[in-house]
ZASE-479514 format. One record per residue: residue number from 1; residue in three letters; chain; x, y, z of N, C-alpha, C in turn. Coordinates in Angstrom, 1 decimal. Each point is the difference from the previous one (the first is absolute). Layout:
<pts>
<NUM,"ala","A",<X,Y,Z>,<X,Y,Z>,<X,Y,Z>>
...
</pts>
This chain:
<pts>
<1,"unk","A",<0.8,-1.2,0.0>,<-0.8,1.2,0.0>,<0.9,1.3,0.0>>
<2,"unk","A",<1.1,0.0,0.6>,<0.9,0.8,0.0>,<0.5,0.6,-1.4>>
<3,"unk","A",<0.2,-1.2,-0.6>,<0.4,0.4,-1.5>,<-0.3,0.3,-0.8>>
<4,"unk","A",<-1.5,-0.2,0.2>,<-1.3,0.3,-0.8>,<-0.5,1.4,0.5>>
<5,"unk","A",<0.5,0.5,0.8>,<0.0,1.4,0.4>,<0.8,1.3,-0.6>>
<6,"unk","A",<0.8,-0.7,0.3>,<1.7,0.9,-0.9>,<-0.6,0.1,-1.3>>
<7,"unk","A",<-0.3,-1.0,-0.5>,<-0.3,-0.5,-1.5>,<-1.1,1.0,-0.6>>
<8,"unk","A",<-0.9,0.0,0.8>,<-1.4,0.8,0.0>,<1.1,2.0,0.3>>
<9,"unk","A",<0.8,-0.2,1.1>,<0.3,1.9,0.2>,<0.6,0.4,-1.5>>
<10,"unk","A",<0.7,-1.0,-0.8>,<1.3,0.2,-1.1>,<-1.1,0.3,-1.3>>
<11,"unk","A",<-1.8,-0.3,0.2>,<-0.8,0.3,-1.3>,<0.1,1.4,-0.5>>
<12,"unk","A",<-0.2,0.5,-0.9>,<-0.6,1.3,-0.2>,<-1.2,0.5,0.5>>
<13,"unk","A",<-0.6,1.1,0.5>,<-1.2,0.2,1.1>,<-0.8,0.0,-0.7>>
<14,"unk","A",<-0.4,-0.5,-1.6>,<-0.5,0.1,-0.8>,<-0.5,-1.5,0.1>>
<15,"unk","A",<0.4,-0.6,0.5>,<-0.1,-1.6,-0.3>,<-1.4,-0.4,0.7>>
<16,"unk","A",<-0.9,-0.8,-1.0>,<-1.0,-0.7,1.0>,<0.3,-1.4,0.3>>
<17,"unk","A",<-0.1,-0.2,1.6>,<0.0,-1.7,0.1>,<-1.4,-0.6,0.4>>
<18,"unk","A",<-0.5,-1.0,-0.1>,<-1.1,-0.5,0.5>,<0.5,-0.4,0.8>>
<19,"unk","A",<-1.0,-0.1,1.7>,<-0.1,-0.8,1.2>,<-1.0,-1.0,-0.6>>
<20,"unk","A",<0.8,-1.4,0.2>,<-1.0,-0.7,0.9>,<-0.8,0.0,1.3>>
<21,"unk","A",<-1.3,-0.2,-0.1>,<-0.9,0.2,0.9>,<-0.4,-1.5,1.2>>
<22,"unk","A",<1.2,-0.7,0.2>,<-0.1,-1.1,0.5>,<1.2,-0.6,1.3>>
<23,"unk","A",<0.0,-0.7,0.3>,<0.4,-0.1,1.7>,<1.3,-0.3,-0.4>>
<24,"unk","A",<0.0,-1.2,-1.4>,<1.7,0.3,-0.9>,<0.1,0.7,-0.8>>
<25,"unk","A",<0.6,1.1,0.1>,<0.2,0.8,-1.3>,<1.3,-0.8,-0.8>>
<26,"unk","A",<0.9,-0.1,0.6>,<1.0,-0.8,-0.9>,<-0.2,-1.4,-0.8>>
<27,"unk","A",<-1.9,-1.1,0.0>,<-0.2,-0.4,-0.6>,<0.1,0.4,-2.1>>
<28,"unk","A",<0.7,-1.2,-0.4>,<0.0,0.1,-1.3>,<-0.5,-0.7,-1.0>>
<29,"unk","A",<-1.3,0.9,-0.3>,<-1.3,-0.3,-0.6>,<0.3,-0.2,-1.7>>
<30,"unk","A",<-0.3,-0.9,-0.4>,<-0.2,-0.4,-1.5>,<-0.9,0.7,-0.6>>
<31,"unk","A",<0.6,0.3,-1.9>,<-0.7,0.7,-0.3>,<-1.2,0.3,-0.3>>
<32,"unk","A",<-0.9,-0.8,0.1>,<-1.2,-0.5,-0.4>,<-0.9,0.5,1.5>>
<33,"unk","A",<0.4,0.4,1.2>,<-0.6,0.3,1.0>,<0.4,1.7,0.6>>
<34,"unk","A",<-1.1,0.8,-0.2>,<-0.4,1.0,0.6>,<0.1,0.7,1.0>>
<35,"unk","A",<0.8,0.1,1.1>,<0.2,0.3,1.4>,<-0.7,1.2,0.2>>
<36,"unk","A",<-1.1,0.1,1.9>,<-0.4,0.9,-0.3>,<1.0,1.4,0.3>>
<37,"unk","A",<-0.1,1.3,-0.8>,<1.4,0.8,0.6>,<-1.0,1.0,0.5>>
<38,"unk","A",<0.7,1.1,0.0>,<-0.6,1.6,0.7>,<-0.3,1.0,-0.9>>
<39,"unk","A",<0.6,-0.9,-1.3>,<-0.4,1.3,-1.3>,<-1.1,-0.4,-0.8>>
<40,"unk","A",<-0.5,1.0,-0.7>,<-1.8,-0.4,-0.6>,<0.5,0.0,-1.2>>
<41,"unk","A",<1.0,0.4,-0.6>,<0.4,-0.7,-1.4>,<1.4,-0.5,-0.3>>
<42,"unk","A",<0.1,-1.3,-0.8>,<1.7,0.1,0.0>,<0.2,0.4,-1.3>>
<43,"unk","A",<1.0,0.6,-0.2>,<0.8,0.9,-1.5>,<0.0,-1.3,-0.8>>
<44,"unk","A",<-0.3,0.0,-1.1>,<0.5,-1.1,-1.3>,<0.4,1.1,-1.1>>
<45,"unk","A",<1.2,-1.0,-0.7>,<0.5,0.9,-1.3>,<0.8,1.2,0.5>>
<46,"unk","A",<0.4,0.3,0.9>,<0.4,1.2,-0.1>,<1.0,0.1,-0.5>>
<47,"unk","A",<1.0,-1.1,-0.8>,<1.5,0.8,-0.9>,<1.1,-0.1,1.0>>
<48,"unk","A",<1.0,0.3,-0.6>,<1.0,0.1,0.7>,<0.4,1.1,1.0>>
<49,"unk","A",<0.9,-0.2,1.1>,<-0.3,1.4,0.9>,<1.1,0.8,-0.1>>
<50,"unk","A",<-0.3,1.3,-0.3>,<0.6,1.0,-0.4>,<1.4,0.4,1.6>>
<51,"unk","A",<-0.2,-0.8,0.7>,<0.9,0.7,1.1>,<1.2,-0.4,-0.6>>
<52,"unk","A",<0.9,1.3,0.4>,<1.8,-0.3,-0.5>,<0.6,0.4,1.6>>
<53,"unk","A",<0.9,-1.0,0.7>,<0.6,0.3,1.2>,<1.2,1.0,-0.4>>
<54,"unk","A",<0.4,1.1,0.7>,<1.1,0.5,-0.3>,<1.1,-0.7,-0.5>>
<55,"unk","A",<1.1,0.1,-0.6>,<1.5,-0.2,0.1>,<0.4,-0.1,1.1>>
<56,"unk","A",<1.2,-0.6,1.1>,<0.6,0.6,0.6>,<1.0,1.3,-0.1>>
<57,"unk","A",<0.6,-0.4,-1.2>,<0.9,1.2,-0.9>,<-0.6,1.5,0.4>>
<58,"unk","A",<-1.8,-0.1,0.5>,<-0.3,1.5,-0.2>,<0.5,0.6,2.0>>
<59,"unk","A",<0.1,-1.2,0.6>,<0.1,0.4,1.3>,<0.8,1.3,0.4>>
<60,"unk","A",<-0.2,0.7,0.3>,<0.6,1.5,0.2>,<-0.5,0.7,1.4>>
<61,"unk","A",<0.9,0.8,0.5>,<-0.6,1.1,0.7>,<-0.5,0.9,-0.3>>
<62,"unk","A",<-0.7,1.4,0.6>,<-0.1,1.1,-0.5>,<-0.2,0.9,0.6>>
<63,"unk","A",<0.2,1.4,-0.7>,<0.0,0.9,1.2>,<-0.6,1.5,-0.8>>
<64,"unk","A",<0.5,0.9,0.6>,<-0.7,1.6,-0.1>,<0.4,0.6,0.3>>
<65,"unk","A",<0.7,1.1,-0.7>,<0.5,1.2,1.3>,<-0.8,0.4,1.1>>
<66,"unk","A",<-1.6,-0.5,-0.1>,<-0.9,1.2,1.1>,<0.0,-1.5,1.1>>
<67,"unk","A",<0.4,-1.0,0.0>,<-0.3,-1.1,0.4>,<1.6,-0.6,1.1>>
<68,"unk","A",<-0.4,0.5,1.1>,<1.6,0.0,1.1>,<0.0,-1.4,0.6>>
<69,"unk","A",<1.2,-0.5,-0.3>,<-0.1,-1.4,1.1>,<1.1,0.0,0.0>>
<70,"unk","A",<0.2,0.0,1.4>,<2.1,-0.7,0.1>,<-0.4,-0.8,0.9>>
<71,"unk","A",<0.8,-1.4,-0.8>,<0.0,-1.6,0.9>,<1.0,0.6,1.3>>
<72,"unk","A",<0.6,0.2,0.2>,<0.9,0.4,0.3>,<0.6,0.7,1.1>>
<73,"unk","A",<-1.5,1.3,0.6>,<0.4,1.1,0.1>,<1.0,0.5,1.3>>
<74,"unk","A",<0.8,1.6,-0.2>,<1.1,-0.1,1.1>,<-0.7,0.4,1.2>>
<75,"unk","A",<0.4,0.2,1.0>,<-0.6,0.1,1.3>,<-0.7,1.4,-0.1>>
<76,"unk","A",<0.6,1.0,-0.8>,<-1.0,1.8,-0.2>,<-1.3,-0.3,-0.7>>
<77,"unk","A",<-0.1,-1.3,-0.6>,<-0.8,0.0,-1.2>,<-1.0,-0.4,1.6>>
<78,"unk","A",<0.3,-1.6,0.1>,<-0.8,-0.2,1.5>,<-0.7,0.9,0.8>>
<79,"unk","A",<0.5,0.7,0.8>,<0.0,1.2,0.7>,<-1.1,0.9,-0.7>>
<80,"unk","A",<0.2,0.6,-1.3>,<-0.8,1.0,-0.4>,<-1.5,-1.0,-0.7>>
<81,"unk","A",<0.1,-1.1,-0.1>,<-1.6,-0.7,-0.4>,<-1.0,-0.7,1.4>>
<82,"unk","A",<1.2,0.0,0.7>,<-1.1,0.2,1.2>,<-0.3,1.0,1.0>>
<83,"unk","A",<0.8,1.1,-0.5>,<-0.8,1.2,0.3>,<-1.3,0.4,-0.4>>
<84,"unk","A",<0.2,-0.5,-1.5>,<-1.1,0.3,-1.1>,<-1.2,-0.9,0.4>>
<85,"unk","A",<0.3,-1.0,1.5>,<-1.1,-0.3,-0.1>,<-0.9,-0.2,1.3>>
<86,"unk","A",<1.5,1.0,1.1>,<-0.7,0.3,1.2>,<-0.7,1.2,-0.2>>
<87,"unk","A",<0.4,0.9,-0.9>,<-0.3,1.2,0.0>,<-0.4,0.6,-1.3>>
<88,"unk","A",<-1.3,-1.3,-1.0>,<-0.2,1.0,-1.0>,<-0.7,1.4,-0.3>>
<89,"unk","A",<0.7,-0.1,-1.4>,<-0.7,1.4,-0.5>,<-1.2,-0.1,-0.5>>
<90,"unk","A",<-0.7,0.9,0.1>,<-1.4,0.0,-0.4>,<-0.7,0.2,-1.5>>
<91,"unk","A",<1.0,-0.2,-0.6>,<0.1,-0.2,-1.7>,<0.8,-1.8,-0.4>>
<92,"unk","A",<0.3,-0.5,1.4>,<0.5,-1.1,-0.5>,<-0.8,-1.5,0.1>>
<93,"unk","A",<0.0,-1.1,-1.0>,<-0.7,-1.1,0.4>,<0.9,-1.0,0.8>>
<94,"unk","A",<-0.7,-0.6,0.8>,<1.0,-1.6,0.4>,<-0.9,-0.8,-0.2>>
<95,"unk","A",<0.5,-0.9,-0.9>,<-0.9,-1.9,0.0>,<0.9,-1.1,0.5>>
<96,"unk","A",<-0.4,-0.3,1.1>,<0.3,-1.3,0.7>,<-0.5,-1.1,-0.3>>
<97,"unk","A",<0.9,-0.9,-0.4>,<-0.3,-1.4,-0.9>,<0.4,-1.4,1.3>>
<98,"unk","A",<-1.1,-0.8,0.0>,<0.8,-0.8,1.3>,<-0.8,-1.2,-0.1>>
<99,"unk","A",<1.0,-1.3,0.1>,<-0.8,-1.3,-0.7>,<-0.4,-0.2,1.6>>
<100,"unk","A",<-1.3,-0.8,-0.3>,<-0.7,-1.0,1.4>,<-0.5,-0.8,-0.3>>
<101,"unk","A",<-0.7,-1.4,0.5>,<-1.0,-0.9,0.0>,<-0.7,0.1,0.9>>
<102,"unk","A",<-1.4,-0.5,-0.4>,<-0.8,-0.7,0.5>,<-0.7,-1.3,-0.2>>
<103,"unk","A",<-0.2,-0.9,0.6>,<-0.1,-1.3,0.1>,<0.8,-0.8,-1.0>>
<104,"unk","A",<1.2,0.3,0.3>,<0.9,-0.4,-0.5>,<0.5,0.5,-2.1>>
<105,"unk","A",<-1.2,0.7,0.4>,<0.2,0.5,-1.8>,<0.6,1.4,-0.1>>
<106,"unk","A",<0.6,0.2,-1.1>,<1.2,1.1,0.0>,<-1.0,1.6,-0.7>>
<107,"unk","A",<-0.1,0.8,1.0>,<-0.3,1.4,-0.4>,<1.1,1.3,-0.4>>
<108,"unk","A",<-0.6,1.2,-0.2>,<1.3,0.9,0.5>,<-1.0,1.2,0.0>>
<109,"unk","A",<0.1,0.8,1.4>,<-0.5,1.0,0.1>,<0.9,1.0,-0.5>>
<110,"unk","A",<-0.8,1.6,-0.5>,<0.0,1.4,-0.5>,<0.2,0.6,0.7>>
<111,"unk","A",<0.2,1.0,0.8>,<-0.4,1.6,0.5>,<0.7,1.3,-1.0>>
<112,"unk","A",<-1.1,1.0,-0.1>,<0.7,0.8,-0.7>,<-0.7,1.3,1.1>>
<113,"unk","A",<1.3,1.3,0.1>,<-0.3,0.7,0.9>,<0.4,1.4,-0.9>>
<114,"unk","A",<-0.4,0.9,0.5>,<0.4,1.6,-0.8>,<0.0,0.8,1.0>>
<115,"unk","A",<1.4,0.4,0.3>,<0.2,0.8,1.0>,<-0.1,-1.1,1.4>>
<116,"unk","A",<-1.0,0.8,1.0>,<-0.4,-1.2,0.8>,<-1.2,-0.7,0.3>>
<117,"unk","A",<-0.5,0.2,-1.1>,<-1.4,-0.1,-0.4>,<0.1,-1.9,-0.9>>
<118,"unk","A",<-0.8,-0.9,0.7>,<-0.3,-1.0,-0.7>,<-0.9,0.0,-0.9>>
<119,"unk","A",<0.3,-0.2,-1.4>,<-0.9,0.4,-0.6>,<-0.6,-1.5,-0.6>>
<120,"unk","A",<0.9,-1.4,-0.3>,<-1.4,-1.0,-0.3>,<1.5,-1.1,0.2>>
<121,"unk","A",<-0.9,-1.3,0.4>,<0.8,-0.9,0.1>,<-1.0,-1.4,-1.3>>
<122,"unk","A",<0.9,-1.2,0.1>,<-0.8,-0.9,-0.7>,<0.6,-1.1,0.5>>
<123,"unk","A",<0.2,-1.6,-0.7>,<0.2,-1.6,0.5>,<-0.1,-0.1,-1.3>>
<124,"unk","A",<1.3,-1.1,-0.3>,<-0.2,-0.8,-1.2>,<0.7,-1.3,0.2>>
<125,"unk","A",<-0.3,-0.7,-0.8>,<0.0,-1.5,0.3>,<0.8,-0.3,-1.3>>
<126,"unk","A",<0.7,-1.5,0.0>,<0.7,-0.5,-1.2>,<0.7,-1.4,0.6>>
<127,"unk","A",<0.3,-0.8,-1.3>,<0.3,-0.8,0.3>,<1.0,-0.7,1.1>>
<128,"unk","A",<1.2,1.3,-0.3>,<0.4,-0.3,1.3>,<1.0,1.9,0.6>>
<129,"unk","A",<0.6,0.2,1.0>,<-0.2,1.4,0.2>,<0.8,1.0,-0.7>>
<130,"unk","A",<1.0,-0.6,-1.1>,<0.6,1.1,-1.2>,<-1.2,-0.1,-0.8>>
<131,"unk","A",<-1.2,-0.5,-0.4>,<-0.6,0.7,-0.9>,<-1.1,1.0,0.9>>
<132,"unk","A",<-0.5,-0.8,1.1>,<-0.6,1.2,0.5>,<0.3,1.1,0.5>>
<133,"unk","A",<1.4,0.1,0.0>,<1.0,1.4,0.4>,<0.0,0.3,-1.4>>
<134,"unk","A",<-0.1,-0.3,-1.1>,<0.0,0.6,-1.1>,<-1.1,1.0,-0.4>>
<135,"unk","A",<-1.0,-1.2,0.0>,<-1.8,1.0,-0.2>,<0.2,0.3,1.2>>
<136,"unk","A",<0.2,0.6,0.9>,<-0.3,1.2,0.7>,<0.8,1.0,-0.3>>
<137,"unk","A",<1.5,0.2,-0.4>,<0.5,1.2,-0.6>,<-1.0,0.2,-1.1>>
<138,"unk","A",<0.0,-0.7,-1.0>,<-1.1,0.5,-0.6>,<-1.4,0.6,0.3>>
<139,"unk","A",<-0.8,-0.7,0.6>,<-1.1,0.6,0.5>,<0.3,1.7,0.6>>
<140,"unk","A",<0.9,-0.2,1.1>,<0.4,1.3,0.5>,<0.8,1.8,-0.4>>
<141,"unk","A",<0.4,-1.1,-0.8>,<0.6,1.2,-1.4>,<-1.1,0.3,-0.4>>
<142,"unk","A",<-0.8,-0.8,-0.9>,<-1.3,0.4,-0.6>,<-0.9,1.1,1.0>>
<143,"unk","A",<-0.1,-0.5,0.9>,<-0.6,0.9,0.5>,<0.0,1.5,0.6>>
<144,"unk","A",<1.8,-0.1,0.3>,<0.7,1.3,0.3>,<0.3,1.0,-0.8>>
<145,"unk","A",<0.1,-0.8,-1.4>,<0.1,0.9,-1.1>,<-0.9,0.6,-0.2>>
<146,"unk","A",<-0.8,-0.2,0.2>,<-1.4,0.4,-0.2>,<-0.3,1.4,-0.1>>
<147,"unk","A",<0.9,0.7,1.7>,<-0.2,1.0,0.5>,<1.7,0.3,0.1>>
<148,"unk","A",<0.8,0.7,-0.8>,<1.5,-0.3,0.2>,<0.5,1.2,0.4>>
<149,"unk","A",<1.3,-0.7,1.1>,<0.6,1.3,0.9>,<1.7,-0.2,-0.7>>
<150,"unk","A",<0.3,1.3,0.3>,<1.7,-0.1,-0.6>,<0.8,-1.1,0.2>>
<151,"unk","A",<-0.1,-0.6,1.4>,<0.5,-0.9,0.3>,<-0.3,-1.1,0.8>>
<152,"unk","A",<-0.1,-1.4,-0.9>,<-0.7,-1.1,0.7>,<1.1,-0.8,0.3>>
<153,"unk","A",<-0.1,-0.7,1.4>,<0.5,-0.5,0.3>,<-0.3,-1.6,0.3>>
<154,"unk","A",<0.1,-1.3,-0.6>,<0.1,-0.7,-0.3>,<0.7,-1.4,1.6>>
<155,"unk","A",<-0.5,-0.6,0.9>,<0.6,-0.2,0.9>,<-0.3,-1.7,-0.2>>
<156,"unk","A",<1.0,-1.2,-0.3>,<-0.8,-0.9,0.0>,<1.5,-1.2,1.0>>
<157,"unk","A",<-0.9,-1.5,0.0>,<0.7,-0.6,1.0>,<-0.4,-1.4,-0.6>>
<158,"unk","A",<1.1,-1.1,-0.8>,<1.2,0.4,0.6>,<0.7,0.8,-0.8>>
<159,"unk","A",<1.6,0.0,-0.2>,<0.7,0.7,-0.4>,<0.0,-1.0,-1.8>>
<160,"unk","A",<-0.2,-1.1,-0.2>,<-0.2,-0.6,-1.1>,<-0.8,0.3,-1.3>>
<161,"unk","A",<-1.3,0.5,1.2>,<-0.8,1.3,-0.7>,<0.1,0.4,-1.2>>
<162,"unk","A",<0.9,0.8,0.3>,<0.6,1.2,-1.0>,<0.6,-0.5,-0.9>>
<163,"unk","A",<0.8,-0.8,0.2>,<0.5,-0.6,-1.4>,<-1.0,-0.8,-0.8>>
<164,"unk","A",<-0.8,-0.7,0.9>,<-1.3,-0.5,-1.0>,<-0.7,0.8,-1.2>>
<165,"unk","A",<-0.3,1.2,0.7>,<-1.0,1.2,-0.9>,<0.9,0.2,-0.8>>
<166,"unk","A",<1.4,0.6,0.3>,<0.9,0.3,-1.1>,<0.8,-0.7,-1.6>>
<167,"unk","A",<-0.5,-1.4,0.7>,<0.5,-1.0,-0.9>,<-1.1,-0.4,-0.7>>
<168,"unk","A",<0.0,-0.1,-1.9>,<-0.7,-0.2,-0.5>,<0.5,-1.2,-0.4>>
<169,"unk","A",<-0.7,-1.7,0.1>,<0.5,-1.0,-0.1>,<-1.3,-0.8,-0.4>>
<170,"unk","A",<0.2,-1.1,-1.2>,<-0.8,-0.7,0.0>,<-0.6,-1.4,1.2>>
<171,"unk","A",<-0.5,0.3,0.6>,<-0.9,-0.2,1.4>,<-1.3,0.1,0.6>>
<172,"unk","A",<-0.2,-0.8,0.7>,<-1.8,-0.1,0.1>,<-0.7,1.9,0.4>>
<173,"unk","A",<1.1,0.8,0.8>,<-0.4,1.4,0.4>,<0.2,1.0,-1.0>>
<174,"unk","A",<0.1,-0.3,-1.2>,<1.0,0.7,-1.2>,<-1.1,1.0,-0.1>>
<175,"unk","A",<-1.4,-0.6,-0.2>,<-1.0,1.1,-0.4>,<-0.6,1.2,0.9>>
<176,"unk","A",<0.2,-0.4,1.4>,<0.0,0.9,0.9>,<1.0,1.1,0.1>>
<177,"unk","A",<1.4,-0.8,0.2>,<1.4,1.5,-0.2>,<-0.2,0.2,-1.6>>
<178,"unk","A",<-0.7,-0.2,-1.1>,<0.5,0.7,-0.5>,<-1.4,0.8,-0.2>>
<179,"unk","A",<-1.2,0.0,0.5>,<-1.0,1.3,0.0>,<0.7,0.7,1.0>>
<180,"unk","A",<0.4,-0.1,1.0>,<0.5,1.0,0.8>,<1.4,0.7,-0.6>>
<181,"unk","A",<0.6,-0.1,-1.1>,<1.1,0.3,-0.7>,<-0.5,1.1,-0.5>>
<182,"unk","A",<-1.3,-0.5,-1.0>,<-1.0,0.7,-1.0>,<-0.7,0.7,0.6>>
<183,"unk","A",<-0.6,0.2,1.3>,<-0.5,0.9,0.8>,<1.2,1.1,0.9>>
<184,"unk","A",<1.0,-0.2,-0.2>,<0.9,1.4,0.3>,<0.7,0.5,-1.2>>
<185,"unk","A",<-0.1,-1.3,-1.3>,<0.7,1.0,-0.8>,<-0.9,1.1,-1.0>>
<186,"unk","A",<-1.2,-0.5,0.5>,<-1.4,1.2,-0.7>,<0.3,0.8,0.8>>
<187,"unk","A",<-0.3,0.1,1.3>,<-0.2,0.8,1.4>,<1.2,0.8,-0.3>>
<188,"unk","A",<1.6,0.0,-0.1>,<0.9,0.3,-0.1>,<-0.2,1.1,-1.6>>
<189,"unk","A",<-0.5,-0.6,-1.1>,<0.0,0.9,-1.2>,<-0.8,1.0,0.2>>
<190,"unk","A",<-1.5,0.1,0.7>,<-0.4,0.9,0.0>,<0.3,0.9,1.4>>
<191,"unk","A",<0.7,-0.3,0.9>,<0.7,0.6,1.3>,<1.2,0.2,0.3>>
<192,"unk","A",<1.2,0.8,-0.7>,<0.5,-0.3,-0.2>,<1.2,0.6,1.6>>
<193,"unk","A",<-0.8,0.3,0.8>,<0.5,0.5,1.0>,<-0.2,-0.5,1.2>>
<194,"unk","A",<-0.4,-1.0,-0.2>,<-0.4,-1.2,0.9>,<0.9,-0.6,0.4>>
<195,"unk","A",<0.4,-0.3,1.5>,<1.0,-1.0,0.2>,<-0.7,-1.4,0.5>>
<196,"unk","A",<0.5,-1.1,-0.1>,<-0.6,-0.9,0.8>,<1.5,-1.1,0.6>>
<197,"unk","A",<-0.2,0.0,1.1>,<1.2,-0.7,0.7>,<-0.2,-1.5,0.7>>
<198,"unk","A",<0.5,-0.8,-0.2>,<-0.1,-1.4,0.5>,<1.1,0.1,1.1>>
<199,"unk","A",<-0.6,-0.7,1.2>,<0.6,-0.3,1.4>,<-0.4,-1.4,0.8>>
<200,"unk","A",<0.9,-0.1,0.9>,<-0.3,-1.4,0.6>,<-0.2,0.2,1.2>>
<201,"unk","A",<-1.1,-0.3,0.6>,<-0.7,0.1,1.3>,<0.2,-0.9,1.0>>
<202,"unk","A",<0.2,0.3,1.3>,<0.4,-1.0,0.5>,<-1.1,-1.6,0.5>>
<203,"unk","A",<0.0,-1.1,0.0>,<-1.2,-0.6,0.4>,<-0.5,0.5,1.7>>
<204,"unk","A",<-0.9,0.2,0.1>,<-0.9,0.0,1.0>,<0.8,-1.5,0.9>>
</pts>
């Protein structure tokens, strides 16, 4: 069942599978018999499937001048981002990214704040907790952009994070980092004085 799970995360989100609706699902029914499923029609004829998996060849990072991230940073850099976040400014965003479970299934909560003002949080779920740390940068970008301040600041955990969103790689999360790519490099052309800064937060 395990492998049949991996197997199922590695589809395109496009993919339909039928459930069997029976106490074995891993029974293997001959063609001539019907199983009942959960869908009210099954597809016939549809042709060949148009999905192409990336290259590896295309795997790349990427970046932006308006787009700050040091793996790296020296201890003034330290110092002055957690200033920025005992004592924001009131033109500035912070989104806090932070994986959790419940009942044993992998979430990752949001907060996004302006100034010192909470302005909306959210919960996203995924197969396991880099993709739901994924859709929630996205969700929460989406949402901050919405309303945009000079400088957003970007807080997530763990530190592996960041290299995730930044790395464009053929991968089950590929589609997620790369709307969130496509969602700052629009954001970025029409703003062009926008900063947005990636940081690493410490776990709770």
């Amino acid at each position: 069942m395990h492998s049949y799970t991996l197997r199922l995360g590695h589809l395109p989100p496009t993919t339909k599978v039928r459930t069997v609706l029976t106490a074995d699902q891993c029974h293997i029914w001959p063609e001539y018999i019907t199983p009942p499923t959960n869908l009210s029609r099954a597809s016939l004829n549809l042709g060949e499937s148009t999905y192409w998996a990336p290259s590896l060849c295309t795997a790349r990072t990427w970046a932006h001048p308006c787009l700050i991230y040091t793996h790296n940073p020296l201890a003034n850099i330290t110092h002055h981002y957690a200033q920025s976040r005992e004592h924001p400014e009131a033109s500035d965003t912070h989104i806090y990214v932070s994986p959790t479970s419940h009942d044993s299934l992998p979430y990752a909560t949001y907060h996004i704040t302006r100034g010192l003002s909470p302005t909306s949080h959210g919960v996203t779920q995924g197969l396991d907790h880099t993709q739901a740390l994924c859709r929630a940068v996205l969700e929460a970008l989406t949402s901050a952009l919405a309303v945009p301040t000079p400088h957003i600041f970007i807080w997530l955990w763990p530190q592996a994070l960041c290299d995730t969103i930044l790395t464009l790689k053929p991968y089950r999360d590929i589609i997620t980092t790369d709307s969130i790519r496509a969602l700052l490099d629009t954001f970025f052309f029409f703003l062009k004085s926008i900063f947005v800064r990636l940081g690493v937060q410490n776990p709770m």
